[in-house]
N, C-alpha and C positions, 0 to 999 in steps of 0.2 A: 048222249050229248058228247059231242066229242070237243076235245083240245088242240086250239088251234099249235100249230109246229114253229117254234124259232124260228125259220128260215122265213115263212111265210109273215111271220110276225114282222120280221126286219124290212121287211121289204112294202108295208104300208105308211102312209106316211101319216107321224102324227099328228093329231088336232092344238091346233095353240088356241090359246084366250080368245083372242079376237075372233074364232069360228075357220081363220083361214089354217089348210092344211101345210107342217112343214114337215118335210124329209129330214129328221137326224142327221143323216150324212153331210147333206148342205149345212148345218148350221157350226158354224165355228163357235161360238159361245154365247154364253146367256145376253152377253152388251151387244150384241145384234140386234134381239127386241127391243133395247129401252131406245126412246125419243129421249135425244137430250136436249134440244129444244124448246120441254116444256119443264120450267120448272116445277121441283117435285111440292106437294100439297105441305109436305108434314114440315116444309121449312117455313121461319117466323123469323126475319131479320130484325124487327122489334122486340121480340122474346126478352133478352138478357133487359135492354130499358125496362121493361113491363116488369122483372123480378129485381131491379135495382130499386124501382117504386115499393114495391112489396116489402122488401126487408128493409127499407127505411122507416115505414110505416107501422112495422113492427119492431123498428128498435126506438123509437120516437125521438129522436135525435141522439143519441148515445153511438157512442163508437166503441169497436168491439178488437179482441187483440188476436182473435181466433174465432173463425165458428164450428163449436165440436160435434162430431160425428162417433156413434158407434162403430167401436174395432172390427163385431162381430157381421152386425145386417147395414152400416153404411145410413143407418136412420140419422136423421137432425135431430142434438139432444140440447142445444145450444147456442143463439143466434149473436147473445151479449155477453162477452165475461171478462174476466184479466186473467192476465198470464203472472203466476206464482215468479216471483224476483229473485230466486236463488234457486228454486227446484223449476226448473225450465218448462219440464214435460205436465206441469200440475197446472190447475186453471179453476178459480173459483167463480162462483155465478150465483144470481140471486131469482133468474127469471130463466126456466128451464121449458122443455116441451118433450113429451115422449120416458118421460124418467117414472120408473115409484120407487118410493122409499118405504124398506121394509121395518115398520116400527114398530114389530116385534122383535127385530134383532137390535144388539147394545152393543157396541164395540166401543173401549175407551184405549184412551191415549196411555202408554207406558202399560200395556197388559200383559206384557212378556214376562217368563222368569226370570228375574235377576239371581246372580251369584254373588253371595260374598267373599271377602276378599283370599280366603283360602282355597277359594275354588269351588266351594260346596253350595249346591244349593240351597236357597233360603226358605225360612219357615214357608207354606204357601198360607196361611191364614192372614203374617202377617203384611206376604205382597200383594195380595188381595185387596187388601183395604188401604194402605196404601195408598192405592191405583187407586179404587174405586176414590176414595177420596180426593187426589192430584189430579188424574187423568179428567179431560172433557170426553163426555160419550158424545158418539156418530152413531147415525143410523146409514146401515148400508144403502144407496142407491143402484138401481136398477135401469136397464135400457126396456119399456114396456115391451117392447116387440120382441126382443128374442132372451129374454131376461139376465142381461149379460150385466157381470158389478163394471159400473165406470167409475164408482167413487162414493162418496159419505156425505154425509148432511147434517149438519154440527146444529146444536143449541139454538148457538143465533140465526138461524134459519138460511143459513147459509151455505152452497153446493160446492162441494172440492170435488173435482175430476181429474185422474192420476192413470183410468186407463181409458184413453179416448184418440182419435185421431183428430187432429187440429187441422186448420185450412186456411186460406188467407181473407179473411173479410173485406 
């Protein structure tokens, strides 16, 4: 079996889509092929209408301050929520999509170690309980797709999100 030669190679002209033969050398670039003429299939000038029905319909009249997205994969975890009134970047929600919350883990409020006032850290048995007692537990949340923390999910069954990207609803 032999191989055909460079030289001879350059010198056939190759086969396009349509079956007709084109010479590489004639062709100045790939916008030569296209017709533009016909508009392309994959365009929907309707589209955006058709998705402003959709998310109405899923927010069932409710208006929303942001709709959150994962930092990590860009997923929708969020269509309805408010935006936190002093902490800018935080957004609480009660009606989520794409999220679990792992309720095995407990994270409470105030679980850090405190010092008292010499500098010294404090008994840990007594800032344990404490906490445990003061502090409201969260349960971490989750983005399902790429299991990224957006945020916690408190008692009242309610979702705080602190690491998400926001959008304009």
């Amino acid at each position: 079996m032999e191989l055909e030669k460079p030289e001879a190679a350059a010198k056939q002209p190759m086969e396009a889509e349509a079956g007709d033969p084109v010479d590489p050398r004639e062709l100045v670039s790939s916008d030569d092929e296209i017709d533009y003429s016909v508009e392309p299939e994959f365009y929907d000038p309707d589209l955006d209408d058709v998705d402003e029905r959709w998310i109405n319909r899923q927010r069932k009249g409710r208006t929303s301050d942001a709709v959150l997205s994962c930092p990590a994969c860009f997923t929708t975890l969020c269509l309805d929520c408010q935006r936190h009134e002093k902490y800018v970047n935080q957004y609480r929600a009660m009606f989520v999509r794409n999220c679990k919350v792992k309720t095995d883990q407990i994270l409470r409020e105030g679980k850090s170690k405190r010092k008292n006032r010499k500098g010294k850290a404090a008994d840990p048995s007594t800032t344990t309980s404490e906490a445990e007692s003061k502090g409201q537990a969260y349960h971490p949340v989750c983005c399902e797709v790429c299991s990224t923390e957006v945020g916690v999910f408190d008692e009242d069954e309610v979702y705080h999100f602190f690491n998400v990207i926001p959008s304009n609803s």
